[in-house]
C-alpha positions as CSV (number, residue, x, y, z in Angstrom):
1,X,8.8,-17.4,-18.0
2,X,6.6,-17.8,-15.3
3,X,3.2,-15.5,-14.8
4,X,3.5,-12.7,-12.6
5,X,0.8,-12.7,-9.6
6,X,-1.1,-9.3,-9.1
7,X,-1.3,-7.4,-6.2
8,X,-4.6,-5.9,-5.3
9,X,-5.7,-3.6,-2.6
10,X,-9.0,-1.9,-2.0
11,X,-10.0,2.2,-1.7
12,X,-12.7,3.0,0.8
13,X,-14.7,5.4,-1.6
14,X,-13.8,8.7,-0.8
15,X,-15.7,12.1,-0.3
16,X,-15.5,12.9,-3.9
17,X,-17.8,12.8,-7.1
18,X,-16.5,9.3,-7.9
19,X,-18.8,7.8,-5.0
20,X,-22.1,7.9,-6.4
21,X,-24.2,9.1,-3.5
22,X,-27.8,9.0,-4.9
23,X,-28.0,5.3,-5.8
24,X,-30.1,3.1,-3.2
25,X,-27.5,1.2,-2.4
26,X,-25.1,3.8,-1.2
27,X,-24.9,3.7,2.9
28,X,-23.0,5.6,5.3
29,X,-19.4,7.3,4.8
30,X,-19.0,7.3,8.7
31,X,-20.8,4.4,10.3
32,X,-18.5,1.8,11.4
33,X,-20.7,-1.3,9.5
34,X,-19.6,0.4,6.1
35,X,-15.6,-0.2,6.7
36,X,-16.6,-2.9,7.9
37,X,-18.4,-4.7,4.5
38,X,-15.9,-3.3,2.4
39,X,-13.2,-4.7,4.4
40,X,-14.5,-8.0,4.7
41,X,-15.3,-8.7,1.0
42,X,-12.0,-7.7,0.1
43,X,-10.4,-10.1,2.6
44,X,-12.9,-12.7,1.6
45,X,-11.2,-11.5,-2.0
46,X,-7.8,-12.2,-0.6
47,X,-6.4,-8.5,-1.6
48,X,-3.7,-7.6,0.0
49,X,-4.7,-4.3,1.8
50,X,-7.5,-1.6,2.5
51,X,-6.8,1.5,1.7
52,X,-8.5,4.7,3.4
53,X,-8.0,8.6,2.1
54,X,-7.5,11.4,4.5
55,X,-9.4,14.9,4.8
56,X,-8.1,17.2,6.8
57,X,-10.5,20.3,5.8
58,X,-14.0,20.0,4.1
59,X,-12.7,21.9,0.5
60,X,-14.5,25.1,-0.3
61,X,-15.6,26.2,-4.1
62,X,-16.5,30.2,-4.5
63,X,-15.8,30.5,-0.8
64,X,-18.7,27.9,0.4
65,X,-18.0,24.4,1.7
66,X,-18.1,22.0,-1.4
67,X,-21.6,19.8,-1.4
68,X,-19.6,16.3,-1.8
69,X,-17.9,16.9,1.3
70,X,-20.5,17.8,3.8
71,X,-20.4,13.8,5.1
72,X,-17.1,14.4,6.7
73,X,-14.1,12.4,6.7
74,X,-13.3,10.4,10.1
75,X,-9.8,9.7,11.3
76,X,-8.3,6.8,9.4
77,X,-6.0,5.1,12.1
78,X,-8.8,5.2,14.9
79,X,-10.9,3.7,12.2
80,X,-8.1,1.1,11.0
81,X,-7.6,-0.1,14.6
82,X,-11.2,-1.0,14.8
83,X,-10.8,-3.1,11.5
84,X,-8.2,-5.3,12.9
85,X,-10.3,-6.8,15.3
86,X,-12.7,-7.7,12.4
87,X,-10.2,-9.2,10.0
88,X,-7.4,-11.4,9.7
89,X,-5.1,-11.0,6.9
90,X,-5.7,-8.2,5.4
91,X,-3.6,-4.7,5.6
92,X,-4.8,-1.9,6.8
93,X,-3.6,1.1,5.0
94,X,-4.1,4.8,6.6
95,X,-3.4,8.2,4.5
96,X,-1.5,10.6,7.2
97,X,0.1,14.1,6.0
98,X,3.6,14.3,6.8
99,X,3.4,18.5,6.5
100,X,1.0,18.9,9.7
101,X,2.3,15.7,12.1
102,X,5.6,15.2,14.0
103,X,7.7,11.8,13.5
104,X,7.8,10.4,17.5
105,X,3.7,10.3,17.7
106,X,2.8,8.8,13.9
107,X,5.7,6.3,14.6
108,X,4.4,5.8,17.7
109,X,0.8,5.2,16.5
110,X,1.8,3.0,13.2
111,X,3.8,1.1,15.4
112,X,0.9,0.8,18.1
113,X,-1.6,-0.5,15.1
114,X,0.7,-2.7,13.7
115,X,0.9,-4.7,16.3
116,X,-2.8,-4.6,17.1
117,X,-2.7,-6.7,13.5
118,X,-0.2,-8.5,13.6
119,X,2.2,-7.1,11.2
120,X,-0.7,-5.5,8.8
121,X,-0.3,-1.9,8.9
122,X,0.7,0.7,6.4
123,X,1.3,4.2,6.1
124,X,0.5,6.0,2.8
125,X,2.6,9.1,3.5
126,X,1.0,13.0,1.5
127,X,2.4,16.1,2.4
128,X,0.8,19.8,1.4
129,X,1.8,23.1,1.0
130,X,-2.0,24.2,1.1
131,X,-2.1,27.2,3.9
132,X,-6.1,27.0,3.3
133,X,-5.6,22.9,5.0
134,X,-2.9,24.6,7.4
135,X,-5.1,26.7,9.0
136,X,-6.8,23.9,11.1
137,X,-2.9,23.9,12.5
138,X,-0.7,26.0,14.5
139,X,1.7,25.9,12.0
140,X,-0.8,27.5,9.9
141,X,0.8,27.9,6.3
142,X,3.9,28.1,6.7
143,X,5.6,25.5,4.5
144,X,6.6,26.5,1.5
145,X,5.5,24.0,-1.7
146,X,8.7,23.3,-2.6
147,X,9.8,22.2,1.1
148,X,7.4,19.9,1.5
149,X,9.1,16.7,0.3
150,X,11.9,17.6,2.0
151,X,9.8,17.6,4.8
152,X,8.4,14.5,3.9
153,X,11.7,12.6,3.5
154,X,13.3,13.7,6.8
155,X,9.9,13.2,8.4
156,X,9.6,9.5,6.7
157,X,13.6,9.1,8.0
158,X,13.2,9.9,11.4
159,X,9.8,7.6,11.8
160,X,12.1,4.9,10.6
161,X,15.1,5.6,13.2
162,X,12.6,5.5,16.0
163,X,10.9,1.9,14.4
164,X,14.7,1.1,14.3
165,X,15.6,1.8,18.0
166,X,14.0,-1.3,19.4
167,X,16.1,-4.6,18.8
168,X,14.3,-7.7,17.7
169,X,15.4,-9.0,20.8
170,X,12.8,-6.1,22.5
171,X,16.0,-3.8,23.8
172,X,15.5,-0.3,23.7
173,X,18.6,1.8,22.6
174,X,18.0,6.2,23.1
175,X,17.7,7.6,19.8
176,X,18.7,11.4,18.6
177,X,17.8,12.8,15.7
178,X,19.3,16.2,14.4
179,X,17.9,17.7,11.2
180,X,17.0,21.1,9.2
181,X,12.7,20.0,10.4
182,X,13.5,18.2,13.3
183,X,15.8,18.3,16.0
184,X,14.6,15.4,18.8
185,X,16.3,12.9,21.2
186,X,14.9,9.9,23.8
187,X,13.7,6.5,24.2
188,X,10.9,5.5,22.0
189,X,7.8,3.5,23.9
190,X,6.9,1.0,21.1
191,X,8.9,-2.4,20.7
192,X,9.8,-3.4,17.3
193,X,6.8,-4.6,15.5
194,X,5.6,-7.9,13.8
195,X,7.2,-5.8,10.4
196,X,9.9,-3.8,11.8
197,X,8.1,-1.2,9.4
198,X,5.2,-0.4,8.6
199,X,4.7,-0.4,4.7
200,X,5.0,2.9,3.3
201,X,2.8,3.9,0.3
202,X,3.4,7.3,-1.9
203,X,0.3,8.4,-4.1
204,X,2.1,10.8,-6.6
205,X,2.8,11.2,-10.4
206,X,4.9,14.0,-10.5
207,X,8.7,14.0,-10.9
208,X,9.0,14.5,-7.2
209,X,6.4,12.1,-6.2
210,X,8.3,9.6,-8.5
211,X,12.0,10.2,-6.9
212,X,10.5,10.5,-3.6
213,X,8.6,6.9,-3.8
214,X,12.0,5.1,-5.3
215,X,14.3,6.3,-2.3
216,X,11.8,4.7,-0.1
217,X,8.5,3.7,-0.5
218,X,6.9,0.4,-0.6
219,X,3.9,0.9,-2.7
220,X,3.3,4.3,-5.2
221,X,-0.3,4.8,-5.8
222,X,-0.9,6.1,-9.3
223,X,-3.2,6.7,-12.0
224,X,-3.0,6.5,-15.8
225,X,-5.3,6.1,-18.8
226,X,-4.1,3.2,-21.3
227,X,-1.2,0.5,-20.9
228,X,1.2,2.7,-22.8
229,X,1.2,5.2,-20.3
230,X,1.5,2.5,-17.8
231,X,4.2,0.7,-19.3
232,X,6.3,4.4,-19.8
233,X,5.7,5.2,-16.1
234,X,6.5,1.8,-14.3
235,X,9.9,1.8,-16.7
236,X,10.6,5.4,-15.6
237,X,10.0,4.5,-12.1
238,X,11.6,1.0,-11.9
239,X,15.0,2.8,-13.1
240,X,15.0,5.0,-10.5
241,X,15.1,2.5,-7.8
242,X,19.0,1.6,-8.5
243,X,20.6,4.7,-7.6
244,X,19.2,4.2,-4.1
245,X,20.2,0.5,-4.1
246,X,17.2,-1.3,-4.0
247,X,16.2,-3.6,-6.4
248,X,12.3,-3.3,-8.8
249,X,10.8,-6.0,-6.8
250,X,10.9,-3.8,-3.5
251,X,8.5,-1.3,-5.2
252,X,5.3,-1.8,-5.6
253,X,3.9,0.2,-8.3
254,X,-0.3,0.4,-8.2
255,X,-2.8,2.3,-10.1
256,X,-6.2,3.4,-8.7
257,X,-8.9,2.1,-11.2
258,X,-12.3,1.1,-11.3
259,X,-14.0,-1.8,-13.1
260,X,-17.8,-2.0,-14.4
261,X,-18.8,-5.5,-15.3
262,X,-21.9,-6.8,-17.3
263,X,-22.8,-10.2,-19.0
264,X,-22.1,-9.3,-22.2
265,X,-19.5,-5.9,-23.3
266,X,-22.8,-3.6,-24.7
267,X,-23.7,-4.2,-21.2
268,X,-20.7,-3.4,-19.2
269,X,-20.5,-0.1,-21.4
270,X,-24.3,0.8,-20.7
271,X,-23.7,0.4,-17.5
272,X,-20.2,2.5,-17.3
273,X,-22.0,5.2,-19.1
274,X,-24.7,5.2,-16.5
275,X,-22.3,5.6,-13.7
276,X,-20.2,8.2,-15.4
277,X,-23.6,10.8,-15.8
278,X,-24.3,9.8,-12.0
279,X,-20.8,10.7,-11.2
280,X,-20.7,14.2,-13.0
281,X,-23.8,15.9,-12.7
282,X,-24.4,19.2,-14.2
283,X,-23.3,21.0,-10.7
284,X,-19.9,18.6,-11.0
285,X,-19.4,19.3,-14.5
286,X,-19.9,23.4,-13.9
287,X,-17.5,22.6,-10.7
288,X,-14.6,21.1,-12.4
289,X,-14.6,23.2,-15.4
290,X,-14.0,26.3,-12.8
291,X,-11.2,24.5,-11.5
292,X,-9.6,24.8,-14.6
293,X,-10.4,27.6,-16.0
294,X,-10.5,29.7,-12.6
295,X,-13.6,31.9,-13.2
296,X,-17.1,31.7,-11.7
297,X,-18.9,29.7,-14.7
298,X,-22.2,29.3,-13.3
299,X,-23.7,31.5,-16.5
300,X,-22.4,28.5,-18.2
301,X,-25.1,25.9,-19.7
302,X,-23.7,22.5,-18.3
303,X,-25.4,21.4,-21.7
304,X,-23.8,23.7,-24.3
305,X,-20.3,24.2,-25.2
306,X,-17.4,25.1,-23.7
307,X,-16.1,28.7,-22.4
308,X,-14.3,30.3,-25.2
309,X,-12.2,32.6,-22.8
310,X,-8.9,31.4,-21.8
311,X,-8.4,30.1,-17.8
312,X,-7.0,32.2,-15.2
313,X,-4.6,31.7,-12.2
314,X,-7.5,32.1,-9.4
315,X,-6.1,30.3,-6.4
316,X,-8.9,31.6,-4.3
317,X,-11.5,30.3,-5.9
318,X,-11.0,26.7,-4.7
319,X,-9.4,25.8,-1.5
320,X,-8.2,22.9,-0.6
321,X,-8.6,20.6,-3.2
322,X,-4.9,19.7,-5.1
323,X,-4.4,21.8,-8.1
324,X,-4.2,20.4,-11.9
325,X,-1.2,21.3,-13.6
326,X,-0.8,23.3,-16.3
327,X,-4.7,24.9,-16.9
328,X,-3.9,26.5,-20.0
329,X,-3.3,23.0,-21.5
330,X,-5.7,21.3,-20.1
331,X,-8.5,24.0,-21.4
332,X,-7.0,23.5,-24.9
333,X,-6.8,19.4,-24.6
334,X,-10.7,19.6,-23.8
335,X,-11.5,21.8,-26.0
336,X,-9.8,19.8,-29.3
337,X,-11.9,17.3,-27.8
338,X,-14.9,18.8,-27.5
339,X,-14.4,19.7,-30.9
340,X,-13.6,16.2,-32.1
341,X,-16.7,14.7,-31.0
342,X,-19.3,17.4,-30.8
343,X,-19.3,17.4,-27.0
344,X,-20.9,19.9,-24.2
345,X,-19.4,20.7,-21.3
346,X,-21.1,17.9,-19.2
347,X,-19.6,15.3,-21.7
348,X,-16.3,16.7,-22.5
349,X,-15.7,16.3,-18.6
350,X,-17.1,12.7,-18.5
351,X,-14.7,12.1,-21.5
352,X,-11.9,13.6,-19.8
353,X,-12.1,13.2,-16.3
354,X,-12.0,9.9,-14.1
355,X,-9.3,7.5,-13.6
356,X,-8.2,4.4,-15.8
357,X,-11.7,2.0,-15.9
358,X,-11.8,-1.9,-16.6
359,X,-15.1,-2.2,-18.6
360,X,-16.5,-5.6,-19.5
361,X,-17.6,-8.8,-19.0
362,X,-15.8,-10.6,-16.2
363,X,-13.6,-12.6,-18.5
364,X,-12.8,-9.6,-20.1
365,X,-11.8,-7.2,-17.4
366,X,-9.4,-10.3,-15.7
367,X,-7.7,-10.4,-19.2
368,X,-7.1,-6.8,-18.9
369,X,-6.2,-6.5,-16.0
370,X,-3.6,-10.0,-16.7
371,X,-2.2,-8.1,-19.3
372,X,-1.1,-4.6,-17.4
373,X,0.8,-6.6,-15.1
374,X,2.7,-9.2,-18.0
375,X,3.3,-6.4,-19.8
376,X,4.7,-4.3,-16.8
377,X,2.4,-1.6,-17.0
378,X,2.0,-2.3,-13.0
379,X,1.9,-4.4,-10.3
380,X,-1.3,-4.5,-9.1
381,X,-4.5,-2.4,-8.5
382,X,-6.1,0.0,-5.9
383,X,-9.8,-0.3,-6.9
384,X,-11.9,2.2,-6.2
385,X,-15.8,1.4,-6.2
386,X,-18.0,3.9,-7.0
387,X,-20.0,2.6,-4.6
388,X,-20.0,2.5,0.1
389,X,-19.9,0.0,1.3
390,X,-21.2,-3.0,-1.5
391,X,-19.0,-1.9,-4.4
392,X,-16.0,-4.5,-4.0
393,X,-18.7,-7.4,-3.9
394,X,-19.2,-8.1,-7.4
395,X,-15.5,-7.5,-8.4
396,X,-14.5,-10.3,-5.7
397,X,-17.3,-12.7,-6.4
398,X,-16.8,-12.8,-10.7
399,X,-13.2,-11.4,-11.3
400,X,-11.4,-12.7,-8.8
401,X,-12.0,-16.5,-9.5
402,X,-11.2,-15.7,-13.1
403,X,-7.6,-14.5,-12.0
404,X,-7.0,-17.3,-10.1
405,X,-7.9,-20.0,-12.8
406,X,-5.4,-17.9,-14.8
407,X,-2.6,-18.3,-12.4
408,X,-2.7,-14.5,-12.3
409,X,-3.9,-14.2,-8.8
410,X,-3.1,-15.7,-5.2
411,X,-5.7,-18.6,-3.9
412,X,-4.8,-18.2,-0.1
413,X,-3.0,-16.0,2.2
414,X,0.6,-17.9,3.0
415,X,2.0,-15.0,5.5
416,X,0.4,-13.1,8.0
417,X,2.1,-9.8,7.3
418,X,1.2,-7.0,4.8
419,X,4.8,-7.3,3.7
420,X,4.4,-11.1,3.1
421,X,1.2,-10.7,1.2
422,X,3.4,-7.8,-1.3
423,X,6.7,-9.8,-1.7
424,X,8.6,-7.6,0.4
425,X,11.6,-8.1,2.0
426,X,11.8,-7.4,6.1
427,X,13.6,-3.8,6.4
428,X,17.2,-4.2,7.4
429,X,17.3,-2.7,10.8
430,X,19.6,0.2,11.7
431,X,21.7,1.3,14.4
């Protein structure tokens, strides 16, 4: 059987306590020249795309605007249509919430950047039910959370009808579109464009995010901590795509990771460890334990152990940040592992927290990586530096060569369209 080629893509680092802010060679989350670097090393890294994050309200802990946000988050379009006069090949990926948007002007402005590229653009589509984030809207919060992929798959629906009502041949046909959010008719302004469709990506792990990526996304961005878990939720995934009738080549399923490298393993590890304790400082670590446990814990020592009172539903206490799940079991998770290992709060939430790493020497980190994608545990990766804008550079210069002496890893671009670069086919045009 013959080896399966990875997919990669690259994250801009995001306004979060991944990015590691106080190291001398962080730069600018907002000046042009960082997109820039990080989108030329990863086409000089032949990835496939470059992925940005959207913000639509700087979050607020204990009713003051969080510290990691206060650099802002510009608009990821405007940004991406700068970036495809700078690059070639690569695609240009741009987070947009289907919840405060209407279909005719995002179709309208994925269609307009994807042919300023050349066929490169892609839409990774969120939604929210958040009526903190709504408030910057004039719908305000009125969506209720269990609408809101409903929302989202009428929304992503109609964006294709109007991508769809432009022939090949560059013949407009009048479209109509009546539906329980949207209820709109006319002629669309954009010809069909060098994809037909953008690609659509859906970041999501839940059961919804899941079913909603199989009935028609391209990509699902995910996260999870060890192959297993991979292997379990690329299976449960893949099986879902046949009730819609599409086939598991024509979803793309890639985790967000990052990857620390050193000469030698004792290295890498020093040097993961390192960026972990830059990552969660004692304000993080405070931070994200009242995110859990829903109570003001700054009594707490970030150095000593963890609360012993249970968490509390507090949904005021931190806006617009996505909530975790089921608090009471996370709080008891940590704390058996606090308890395990002798850990304070500060480490239990550097043992805990953070997404799937690749730690090792560069030979080691292009085995594992190898071995996810043989073993179906994905398709590919989104990495995510945890450093703007020079983060990529050393991933390109010693991984990447390593995966292509393996076969594991493409040693030219051979299409000039996203879709071509992920192995997808053209989207069957209708009406």
């Amino acid at each position: 059987m013959s080896r399966k080629r990875m997919h990669l893509a690259a994250h801009f680092p995001g306004v979060n306590n991944t990015t590691v802010w106080a190291d001398p060679h962080s730069r600018s989350q907002i000046e042009f020249s960082s997109f820039e670097h990080l989108a030329r090393t990863a086409e000089r890294g032949l990835f496939d795309f470059f992925f940005l994050a959207e913000g639509l309200r700087l979050r607020e802990h204990k009713g003051r605007i969080h510290d990691l946000d206060v650099v802002g988050r510009p608009e990821s379009i405007t940004v991406l249509s700068a970036l495809a006069g700078v690059t070639e090949h690569l695609g240009l990926a741009a987070t947009v919430n289907a919840t405060f948007n209407e279909p005719y002007e995002l179709a309208r402005r994925f269609a307009t950047l994807d042919h300023l590229s050349g066929g490169r653009a892609a839409w990774n589509v969120v939604t929210s039910s958040d009526a903190f984030t709504g408030e910057n809207f004039r719908r305000g919060g009125f969506l209720d959370r269990s609408d809101r992929y409903t929302r989202a798959a009428e929304f992503l629906h109609t964006a294709r009808e109007l991508w769809d009502s432009w022939t090949p041949e560059g013949i407009s046909r009048p479209f109509a579109h009546r539906g329980e959010h949207f209820d709109i008719a006319g002629e669309f302004t954009v010809p069909r464009s060098p994809q037909g469709h953008p690609v659509v990506i859906q970041a999501g792990d839940s059961d919804e995010g899941r079913e909603f990526a199989a009935a028609g996304a391209d990509v699902i961005f995910t996260r999870h901590s060890s192959l297993e878990e991979g292997r379990a939720f690329y299976a449960d995934v893949k099986r879902r795509l046949a009730k819609y009738g599409r086939t598991p080549d024509e979803l793309k399923i890639m985790p967000g990771v990052g990857a620390v490298l050193g000469d030698t393993a004792a290295e890498a590890q020093e040097r993961a460890a390192e960026i972990r304790r830059q990552q969660t400082s004692p304000q993080t670590a405070l931070l994200t334990l009242e995110q859990i446990w829903g109570v003001d814990l700054s009594s707490y020592d970030p150095d000593g152990p963890l609360p012993d009172i249970d968490p509390v539903a507090d949904p005021a206490l931190t806006q617009g940040r996505t909530r975790r799940g089921d608090t009471v079991a996370i709080a008891e998770k940590w704390r058996a592992l606090s308890r395990e290992k002798g850990l304070s709060i500060r480490q239990t939430v550097i043992e805990a927290g953070g997404r799937q790493s690749f730690v090792g020497t560069p030979e080691a980190v292009a085995t594992e990586l190898d071995e996810f994608v043989q073993r179906e545990a994905a398709d590919g990766f989104i990495l995510v530096p945890h450093l703007t804008p020079g983060g990529l550079d050393e991933f390109v210069d010693r991984v990447v060569p390593l995966l292509q002496e393996r076969g594991a890893f493409r040693t030219e671009y051979r299409g000039t369209t996203l879709r071509s670069h992920l192995g997808l086919p053209d989207p069957v045009r209708k009406g």
